[in-house]
ROROVEX-468416 format. One record per residue (C-alpha): residue number from 1; residue in one letter; x, y, z. Coordinates in nm, 4 decimals, padded with zeros to 6 digits. Layout:
N
REC num residu        X        Y        Z
REC NUM      A        X        Y        Z
...
! end
This chain:
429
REC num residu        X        Y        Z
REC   1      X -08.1629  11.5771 -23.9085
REC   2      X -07.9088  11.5245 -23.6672
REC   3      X -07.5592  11.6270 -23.7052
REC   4      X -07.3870  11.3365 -23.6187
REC   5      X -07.0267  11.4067 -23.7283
REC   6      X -06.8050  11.0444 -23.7642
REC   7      X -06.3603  11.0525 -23.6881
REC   8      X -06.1441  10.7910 -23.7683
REC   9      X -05.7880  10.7247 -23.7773
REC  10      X -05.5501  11.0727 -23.7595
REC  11      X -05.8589  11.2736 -23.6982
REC  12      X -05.9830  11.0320 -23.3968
REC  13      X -05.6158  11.1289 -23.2518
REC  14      X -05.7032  11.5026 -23.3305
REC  15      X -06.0229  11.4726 -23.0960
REC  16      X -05.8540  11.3036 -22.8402
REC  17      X -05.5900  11.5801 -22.7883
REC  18      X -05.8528  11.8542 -22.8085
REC  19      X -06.0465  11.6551 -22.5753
REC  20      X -05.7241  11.6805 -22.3507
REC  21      X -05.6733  12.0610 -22.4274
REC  22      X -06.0729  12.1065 -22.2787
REC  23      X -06.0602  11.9721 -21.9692
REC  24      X -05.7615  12.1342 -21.8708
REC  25      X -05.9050  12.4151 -21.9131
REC  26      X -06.2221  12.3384 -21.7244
REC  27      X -06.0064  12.4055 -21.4328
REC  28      X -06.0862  12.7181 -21.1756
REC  29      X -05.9484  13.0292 -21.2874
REC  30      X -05.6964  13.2111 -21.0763
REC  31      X -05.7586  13.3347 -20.7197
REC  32      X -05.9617  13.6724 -20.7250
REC  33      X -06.0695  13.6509 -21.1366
REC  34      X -06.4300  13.6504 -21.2019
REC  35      X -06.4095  13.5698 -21.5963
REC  36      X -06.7464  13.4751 -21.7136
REC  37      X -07.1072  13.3815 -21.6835
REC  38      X -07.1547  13.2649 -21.3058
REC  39      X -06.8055  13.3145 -21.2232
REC  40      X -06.4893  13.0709 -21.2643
REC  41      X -06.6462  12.7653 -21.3106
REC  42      X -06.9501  12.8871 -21.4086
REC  43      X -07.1943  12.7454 -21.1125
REC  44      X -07.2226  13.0459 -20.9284
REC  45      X -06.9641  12.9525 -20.6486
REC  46      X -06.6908  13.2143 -20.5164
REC  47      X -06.4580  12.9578 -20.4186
REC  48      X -06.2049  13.2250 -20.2697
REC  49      X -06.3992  13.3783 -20.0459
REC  50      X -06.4510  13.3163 -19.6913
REC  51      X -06.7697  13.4339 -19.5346
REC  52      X -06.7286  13.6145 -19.1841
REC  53      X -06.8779  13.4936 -18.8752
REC  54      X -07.0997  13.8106 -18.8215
REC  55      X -07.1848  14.0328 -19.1136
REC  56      X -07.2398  14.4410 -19.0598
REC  57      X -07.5031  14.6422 -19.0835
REC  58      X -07.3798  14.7758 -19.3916
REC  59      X -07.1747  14.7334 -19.6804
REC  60      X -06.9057  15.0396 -19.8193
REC  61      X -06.9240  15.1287 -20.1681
REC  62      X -06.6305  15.2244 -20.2967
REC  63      X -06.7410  15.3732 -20.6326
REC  64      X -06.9776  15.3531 -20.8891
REC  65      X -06.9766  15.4150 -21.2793
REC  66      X -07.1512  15.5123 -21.5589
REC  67      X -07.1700  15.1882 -21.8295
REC  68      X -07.4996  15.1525 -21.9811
REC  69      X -07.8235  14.9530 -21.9876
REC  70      X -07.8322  14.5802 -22.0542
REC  71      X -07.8358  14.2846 -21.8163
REC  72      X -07.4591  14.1392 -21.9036
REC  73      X -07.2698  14.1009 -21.5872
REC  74      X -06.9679  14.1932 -21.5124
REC  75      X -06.6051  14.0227 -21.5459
REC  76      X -06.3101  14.0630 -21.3803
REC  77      X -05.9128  13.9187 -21.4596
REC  78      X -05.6446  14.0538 -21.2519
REC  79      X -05.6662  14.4998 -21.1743
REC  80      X -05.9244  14.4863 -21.4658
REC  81      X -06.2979  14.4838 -21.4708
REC  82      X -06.5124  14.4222 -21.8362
REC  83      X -06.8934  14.5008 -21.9096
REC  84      X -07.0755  14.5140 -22.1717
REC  85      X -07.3625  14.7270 -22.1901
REC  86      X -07.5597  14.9518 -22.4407
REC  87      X -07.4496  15.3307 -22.3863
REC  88      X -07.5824  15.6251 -22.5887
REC  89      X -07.7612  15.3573 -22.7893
REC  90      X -07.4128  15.1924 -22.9090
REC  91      X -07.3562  14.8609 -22.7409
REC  92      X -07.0011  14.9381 -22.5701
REC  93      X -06.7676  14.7363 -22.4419
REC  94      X -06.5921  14.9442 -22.1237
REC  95      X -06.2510  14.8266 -21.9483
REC  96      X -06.2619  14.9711 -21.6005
REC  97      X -05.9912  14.9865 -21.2919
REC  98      X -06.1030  14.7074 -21.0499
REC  99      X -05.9479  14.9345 -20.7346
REC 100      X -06.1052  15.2993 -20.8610
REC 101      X -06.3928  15.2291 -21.0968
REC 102      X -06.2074  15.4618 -21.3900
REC 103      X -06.2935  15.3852 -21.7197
REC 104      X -05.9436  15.2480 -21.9371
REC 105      X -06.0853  15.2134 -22.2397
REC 106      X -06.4170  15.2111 -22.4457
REC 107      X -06.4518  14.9963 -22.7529
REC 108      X -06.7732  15.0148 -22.9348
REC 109      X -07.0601  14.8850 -23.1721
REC 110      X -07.3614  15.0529 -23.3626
REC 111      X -07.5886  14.7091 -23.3547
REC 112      X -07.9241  14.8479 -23.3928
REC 113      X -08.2145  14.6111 -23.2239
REC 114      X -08.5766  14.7081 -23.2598
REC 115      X -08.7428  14.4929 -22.9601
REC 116      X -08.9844  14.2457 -22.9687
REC 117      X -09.3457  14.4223 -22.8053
REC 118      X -09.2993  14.1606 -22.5578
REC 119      X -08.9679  14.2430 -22.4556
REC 120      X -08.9739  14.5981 -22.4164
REC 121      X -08.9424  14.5840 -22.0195
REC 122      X -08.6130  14.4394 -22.0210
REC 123      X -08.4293  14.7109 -22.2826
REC 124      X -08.2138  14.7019 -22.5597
REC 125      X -07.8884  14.6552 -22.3505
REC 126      X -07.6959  14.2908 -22.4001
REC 127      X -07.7811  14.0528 -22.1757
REC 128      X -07.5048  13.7612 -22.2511
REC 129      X -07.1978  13.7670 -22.0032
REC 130      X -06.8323  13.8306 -22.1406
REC 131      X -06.5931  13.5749 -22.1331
REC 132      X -06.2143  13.6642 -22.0682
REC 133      X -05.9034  13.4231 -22.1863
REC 134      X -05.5889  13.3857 -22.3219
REC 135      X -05.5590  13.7752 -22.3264
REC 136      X -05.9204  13.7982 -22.5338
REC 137      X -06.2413  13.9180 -22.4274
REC 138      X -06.5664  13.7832 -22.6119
REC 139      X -06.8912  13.9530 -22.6464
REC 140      X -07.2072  13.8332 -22.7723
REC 141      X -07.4745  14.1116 -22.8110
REC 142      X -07.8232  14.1319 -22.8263
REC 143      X -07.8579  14.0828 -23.1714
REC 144      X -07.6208  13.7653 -23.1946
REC 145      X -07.2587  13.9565 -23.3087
REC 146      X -06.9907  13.7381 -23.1415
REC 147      X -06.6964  13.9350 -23.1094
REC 148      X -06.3308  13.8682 -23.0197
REC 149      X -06.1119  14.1780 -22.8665
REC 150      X -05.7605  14.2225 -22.7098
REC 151      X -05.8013  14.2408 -22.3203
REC 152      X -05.5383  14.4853 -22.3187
REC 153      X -05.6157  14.7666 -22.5640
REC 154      X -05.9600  14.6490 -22.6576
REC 155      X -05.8901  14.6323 -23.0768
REC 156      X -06.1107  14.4178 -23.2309
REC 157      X -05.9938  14.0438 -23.3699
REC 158      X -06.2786  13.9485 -23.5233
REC 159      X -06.6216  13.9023 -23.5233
REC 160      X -06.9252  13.6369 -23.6513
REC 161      X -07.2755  13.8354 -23.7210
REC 162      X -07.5923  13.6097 -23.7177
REC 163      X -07.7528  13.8587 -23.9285
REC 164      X -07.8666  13.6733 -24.2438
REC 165      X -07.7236  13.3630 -24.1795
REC 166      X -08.0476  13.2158 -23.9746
REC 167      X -08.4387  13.2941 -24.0120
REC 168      X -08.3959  13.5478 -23.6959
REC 169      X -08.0820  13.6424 -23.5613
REC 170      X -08.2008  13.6463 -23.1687
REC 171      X -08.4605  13.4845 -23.0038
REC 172      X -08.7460  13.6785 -22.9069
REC 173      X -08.6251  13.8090 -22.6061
REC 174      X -08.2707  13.9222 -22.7546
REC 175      X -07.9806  13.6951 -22.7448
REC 176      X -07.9032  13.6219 -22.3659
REC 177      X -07.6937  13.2569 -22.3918
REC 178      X -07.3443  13.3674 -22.2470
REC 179      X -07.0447  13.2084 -22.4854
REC 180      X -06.8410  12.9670 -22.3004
REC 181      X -06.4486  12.9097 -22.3478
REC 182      X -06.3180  12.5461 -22.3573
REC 183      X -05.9637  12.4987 -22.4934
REC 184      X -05.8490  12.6776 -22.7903
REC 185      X -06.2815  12.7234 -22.9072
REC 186      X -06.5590  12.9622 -22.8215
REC 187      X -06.8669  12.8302 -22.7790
REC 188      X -07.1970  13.0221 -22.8755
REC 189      X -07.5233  12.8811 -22.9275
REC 190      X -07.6749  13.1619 -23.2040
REC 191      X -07.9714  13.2406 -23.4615
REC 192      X -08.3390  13.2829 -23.3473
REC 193      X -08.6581  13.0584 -23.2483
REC 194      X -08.7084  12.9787 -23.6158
REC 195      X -08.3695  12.8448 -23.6131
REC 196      X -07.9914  12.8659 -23.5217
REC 197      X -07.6588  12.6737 -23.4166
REC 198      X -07.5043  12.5684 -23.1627
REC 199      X -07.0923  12.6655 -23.2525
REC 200      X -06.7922  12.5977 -23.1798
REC 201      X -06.5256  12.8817 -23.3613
REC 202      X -06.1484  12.8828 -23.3209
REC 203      X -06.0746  13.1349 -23.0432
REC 204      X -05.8120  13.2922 -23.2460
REC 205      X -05.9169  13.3426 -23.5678
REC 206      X -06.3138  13.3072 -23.5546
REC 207      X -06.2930  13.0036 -23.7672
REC 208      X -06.5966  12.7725 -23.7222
REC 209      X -06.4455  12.4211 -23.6026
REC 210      X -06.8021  12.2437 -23.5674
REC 211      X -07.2112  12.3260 -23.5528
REC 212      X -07.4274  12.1527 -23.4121
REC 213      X -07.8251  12.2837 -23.6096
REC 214      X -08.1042  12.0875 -23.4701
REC 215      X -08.2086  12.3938 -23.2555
REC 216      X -08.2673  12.7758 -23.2086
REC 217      X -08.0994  12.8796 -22.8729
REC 218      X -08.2692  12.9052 -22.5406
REC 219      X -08.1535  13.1944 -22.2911
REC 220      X -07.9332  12.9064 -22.0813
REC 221      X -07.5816  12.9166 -22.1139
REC 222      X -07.3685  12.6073 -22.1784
REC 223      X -07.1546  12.4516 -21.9271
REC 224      X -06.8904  12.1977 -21.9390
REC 225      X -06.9418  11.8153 -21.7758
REC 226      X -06.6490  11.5714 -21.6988
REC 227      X -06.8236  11.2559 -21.8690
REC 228      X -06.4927  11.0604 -21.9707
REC 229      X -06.4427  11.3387 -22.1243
REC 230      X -06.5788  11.7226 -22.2026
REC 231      X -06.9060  11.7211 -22.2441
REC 232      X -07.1423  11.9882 -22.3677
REC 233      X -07.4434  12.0670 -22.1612
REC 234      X -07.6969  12.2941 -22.2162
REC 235      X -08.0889  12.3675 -22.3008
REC 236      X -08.1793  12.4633 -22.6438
REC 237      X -08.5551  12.6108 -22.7159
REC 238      X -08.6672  12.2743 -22.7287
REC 239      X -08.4557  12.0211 -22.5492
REC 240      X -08.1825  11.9727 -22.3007
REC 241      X -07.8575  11.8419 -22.4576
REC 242      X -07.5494  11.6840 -22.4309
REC 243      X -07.2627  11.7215 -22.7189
REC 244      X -06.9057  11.6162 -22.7559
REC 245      X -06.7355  11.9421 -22.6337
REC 246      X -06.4270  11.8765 -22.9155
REC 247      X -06.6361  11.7578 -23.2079
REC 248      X -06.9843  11.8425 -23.1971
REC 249      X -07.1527  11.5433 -23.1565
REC 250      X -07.4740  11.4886 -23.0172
REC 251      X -07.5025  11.2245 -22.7483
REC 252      X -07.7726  11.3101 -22.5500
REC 253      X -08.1165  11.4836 -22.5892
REC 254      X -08.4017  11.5045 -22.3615
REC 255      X -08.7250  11.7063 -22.4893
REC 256      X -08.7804  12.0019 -22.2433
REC 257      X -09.0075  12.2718 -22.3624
REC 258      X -09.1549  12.5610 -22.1244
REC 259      X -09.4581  12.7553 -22.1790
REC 260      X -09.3644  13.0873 -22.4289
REC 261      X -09.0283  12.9049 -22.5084
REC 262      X -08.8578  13.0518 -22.2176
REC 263      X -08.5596  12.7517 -22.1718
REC 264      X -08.3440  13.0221 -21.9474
REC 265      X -08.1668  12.7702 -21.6490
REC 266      X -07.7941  12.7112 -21.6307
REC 267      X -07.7227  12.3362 -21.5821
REC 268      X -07.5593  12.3214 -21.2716
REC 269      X -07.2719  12.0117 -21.1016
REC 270      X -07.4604  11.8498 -20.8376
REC 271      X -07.1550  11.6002 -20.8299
REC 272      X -06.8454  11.4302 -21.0848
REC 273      X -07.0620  11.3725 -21.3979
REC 274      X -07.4109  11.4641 -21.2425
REC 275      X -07.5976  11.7583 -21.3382
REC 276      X -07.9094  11.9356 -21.2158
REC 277      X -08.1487  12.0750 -21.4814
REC 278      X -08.4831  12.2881 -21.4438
REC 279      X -08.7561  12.5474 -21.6404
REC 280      X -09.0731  12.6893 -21.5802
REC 281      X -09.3353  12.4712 -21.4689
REC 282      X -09.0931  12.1350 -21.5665
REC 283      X -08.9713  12.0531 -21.1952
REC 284      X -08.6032  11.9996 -21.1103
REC 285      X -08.3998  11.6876 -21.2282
REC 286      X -08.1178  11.5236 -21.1493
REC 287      X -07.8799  11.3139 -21.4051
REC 288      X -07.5690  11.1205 -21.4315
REC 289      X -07.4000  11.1142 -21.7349
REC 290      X -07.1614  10.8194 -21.7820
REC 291      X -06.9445  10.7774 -22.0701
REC 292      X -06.7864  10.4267 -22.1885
REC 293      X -06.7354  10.2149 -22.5462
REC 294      X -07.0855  10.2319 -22.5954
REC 295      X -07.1273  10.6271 -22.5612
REC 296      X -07.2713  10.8183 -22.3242
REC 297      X -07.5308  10.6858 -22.0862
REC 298      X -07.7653  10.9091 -21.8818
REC 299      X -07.9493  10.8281 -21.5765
REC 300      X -08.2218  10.9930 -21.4136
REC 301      X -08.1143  11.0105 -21.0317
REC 302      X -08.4280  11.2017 -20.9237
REC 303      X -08.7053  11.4238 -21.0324
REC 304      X -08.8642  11.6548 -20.8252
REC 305      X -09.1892  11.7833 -20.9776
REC 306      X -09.3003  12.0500 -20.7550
REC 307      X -08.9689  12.3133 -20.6992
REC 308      X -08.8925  12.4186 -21.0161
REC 309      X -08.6951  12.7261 -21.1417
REC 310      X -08.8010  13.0405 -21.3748
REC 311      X -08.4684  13.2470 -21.4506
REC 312      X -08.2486  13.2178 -21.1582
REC 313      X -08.0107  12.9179 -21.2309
REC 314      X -07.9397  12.7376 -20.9350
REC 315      X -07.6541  12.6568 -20.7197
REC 316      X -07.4607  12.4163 -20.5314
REC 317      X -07.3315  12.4269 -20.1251
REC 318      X -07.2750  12.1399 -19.9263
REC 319      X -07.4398  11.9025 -20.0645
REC 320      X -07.7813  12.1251 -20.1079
REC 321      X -07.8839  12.2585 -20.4000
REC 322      X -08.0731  12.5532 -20.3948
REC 323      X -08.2470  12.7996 -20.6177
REC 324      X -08.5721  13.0608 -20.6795
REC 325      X -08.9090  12.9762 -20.8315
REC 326      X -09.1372  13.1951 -20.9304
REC 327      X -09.4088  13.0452 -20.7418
REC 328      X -09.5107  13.2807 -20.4058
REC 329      X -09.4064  13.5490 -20.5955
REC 330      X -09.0574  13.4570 -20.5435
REC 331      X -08.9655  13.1895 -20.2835
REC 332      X -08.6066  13.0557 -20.2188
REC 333      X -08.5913  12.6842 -20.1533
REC 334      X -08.3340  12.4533 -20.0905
REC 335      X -08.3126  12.0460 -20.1748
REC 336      X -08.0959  11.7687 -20.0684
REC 337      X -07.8347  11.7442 -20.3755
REC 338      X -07.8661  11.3663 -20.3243
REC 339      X -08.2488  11.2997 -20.3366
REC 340      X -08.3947  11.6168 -20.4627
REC 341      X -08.6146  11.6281 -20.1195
REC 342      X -08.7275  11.9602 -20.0602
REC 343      X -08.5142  12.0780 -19.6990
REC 344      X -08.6774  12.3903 -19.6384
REC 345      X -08.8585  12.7120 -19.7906
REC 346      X -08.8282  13.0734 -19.7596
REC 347      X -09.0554  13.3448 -19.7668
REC 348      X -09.2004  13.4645 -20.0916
REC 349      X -09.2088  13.7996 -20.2638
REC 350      X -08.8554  13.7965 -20.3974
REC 351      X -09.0240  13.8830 -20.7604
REC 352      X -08.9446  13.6878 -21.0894
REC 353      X -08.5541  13.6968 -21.0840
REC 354      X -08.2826  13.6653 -20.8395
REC 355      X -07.9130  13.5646 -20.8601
REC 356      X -07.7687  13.3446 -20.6518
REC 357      X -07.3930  13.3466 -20.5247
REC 358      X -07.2292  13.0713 -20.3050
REC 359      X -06.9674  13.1796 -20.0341
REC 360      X -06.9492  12.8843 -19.8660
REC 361      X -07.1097  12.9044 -19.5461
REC 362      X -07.3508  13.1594 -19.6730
REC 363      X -07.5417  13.2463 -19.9653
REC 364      X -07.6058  13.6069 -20.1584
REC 365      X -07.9781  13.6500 -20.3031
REC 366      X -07.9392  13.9548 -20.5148
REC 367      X -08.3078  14.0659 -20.6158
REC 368      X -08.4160  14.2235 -20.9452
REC 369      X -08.5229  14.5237 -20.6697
REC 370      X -08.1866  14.5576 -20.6094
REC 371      X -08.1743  14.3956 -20.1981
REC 372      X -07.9216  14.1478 -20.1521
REC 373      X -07.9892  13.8956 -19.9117
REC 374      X -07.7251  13.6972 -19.6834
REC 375      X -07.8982  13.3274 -19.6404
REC 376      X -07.7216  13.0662 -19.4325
REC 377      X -07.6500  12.7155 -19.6417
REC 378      X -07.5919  12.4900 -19.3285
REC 379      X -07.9060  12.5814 -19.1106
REC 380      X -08.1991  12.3381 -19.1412
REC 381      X -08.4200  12.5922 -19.2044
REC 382      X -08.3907  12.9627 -19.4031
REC 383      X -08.2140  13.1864 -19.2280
REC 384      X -08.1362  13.5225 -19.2857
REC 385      X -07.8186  13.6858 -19.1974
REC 386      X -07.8484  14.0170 -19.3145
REC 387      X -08.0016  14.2144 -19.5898
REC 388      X -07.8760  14.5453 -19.7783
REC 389      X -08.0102  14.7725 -20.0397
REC 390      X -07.7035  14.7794 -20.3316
REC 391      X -07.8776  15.0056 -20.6232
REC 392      X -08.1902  15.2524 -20.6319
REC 393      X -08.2670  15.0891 -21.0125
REC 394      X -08.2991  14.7453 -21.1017
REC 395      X -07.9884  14.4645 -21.0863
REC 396      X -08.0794  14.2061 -21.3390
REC 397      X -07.7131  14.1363 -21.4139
REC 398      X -07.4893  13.8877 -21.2436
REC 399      X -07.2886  14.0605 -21.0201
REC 400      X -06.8926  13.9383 -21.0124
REC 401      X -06.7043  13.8935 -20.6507
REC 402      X -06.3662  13.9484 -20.6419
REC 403      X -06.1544  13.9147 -20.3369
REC 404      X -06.3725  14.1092 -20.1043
REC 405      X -06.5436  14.3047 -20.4006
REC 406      X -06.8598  14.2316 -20.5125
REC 407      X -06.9566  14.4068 -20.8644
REC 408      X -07.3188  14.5227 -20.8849
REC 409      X -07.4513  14.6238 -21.2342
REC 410      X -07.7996  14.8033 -21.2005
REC 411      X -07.9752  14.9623 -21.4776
REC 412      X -07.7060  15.2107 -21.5988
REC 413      X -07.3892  15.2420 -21.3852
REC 414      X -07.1937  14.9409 -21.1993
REC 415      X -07.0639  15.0112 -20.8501
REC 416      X -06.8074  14.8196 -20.6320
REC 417      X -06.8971  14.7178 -20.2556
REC 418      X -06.6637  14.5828 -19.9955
REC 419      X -06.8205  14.2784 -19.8551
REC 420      X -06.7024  14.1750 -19.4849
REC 421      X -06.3227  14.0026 -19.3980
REC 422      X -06.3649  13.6775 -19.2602
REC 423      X -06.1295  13.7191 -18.9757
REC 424      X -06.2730  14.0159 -18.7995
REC 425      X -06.6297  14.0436 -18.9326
REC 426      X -06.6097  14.3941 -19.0232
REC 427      X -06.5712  14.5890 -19.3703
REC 428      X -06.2412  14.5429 -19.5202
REC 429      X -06.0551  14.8676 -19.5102
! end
């Protein structure tokens, strides 16, 4: 059944001020900080980068480190860098120097994980993105152990283990859903396919403030929509959703299953209140959600059958949306944000996975195969600007830009490269 939690009177108030407290912190992170899944507002955008006019023939790398495998990305707040990785079969938690790559501190954690037959391609590494704030950094690992450390020294808080509280404690695949910050709560959707919860935990203290149980988790991650207030949006195994970011409650669910379960796209912003949704084989879709005195309304703005995404989750430039699908092997294509007509395609062979960063005026395709693309996002057809080879193993993690540094994690080490100043087109010094 649904969990439909009910306020009234004082606690009404209650969820009003959280509500408050949550979308002030939806607001961009500070200039240079990359501090979670998809960067500050989670959508994949650098907004403090400028792109240059003309972009080298290569890129610098300034160093490179030994972390460990998984496919987390990187994080970065202020001189510090975060990643979570599994290294000498402990998953590890390493605090590096953004300017030199040297490792500050290592906190770590045994969390055994015998993989699934089907999974043993990808490793034993975690695959869900930190998430730095208020002077905490919060891991989820492979096996569902939310944890809570100091950003500073790296001592442990506290931590919530799925082990034994659901009928699997990760999906098949390992846990991969990235927790999300809103406010004074962590967000995590946990447990297995057989079941799980979506939570909400005091960021402090680990203290569960609401669940939402319908639902295992999916490998999307949960993003935050300005409705008339915070709203929850994300894809369970099962269905896309839409929950009261301060209490819980469920207000919206479509039914969205992919073949072998495999719900793994970020909900992007097309727009105030509109979000883009997608999955293997389902199309892309377009919705507005409206909220007013009686609840949240959704609208289907469009529905675009034939580009649809696998793993990359999309992103938004200019009024274009664009985004990978496994179709071709791997072809980039780009709609109209408006009408979800297809603008152009690329050519295929980019493989299963890549991540997609917007600049601005350009767009970075980092390939599984470790070749990062520079695509324009104003031309009316795909062009390329430049291409470089960033790894010689592969990058299945989000990479992180900051400033001028763009953080590559490939199967064991992360390295720092120097992408191009905007005012003279050549490698920053």
């Amino acid at each position: 059944m649904t969990r439909r939690p009910t306020l009234s009177g004082s606690l009404a108030l209650v969820a009003c001020l959280i509500a408050a407290c949550l979308l002030a912190a939806a607001s961009p992170a500070p200039g240079g900080d990359w501090p979670q899944w998809r960067g500050p507002d989670r959508d994949g955008r650098a907004p403090g980068f400028q792109a240059p006019a003309a972009w080298p023939d290569s890129l610098r790398r300034e160093w490179r480190t030994e972390v460990g495998e998984g496919h987390a990305g990187p994080v970065v707040v202020g001189d510090r860098v975060y990643v979570h990785a599994r290294l000498h079969d402990l998953e590890t938690l390493s605090c590096l120097s953004l300017a030199s790559g040297e490792v500050l501190w290592r906190q770590t954690n045994p969390a055994p994980y015998e993989m699934h037959p089907a999974a043993r391609g990808h490793g034993k590494g975690p695959k869900s993105t930190p998430a730095v704030a208020g002077g905490r950094v919060f891991t989820l690992g492979i096996t569902g152990i939310l944890s809570s450390r100091d950003a500073a020294s790296g001592e442990l808080l506290w931590r919530w283990d799925s082990e034994g509280r659901f009928p699997a404690s990760a999906p098949v695949f390992g846990t991969a859903t990235s927790p999300l910050v809103v406010g004074d709560l962590v967000i995590a959707h946990l447990g297995g396919a057989e079941g799980g919860a979506l939570l909400a935990l005091a960021a402090d203290s680990g203290v569960e403030r609401w669940r939402w149980e319908d639902d295992g988790p999916g490998y999307a991650s949960p993003v935050v929509v300005d409705a008339g207030g915070p709203v929850l949006v994300t894809q369970s195994e099962r269905f896309c959703l839409a929950l009261d970011a301060a209490t819980g409650q469920e207000l919206w669910r479509l039914p969205f299953t992919t073949p072998y379960d495999q719900n793994i796209v970020t909900p992007v912003l097309l727009g105030p209140g509109t979000v883009a949704l997608s999955g293997l084989e389902q199309g892309t879709l377009a919705v507005r959600l409206e909220r007013g005195e009686a609840g949240l309304q959704v609208r289907e703005l469009w529905n675009n059958p034939q580009d649809w995404l696998y793993m990359a989750s999309p992103v938004v430039a200019g009024g274009r949306l664009f985004g990978l699908t496994r179709k071709y092997r791997g072809r980039l294509f780009c709609l109209e944000a408006e009408t979800g007509r297809r603008l152009w395609e690329g050519p295929g062979e980019r493989g299963d996975n890549a991540v997609l960063v917007d600049l601005g005026s350009a767009l970075l395709v980092l390939s599984t195969e470790a070749h990062l693309a520079v695509v324009s996002t104003s031309a009316p057809d795909y062009s390329l600007l430049a291409e470089y080879r960033v790894a010689e193993s592969p990058t299945w993690a989000h990479p992180a830009l900051a400033g001028d540094r763009l953080l590559v994690k490939d199967k064991t080490h992360l390295a720092s490269w120097r992408l191009p100043a905007a005012e003279s087109g050549k490698t920053a010094p």
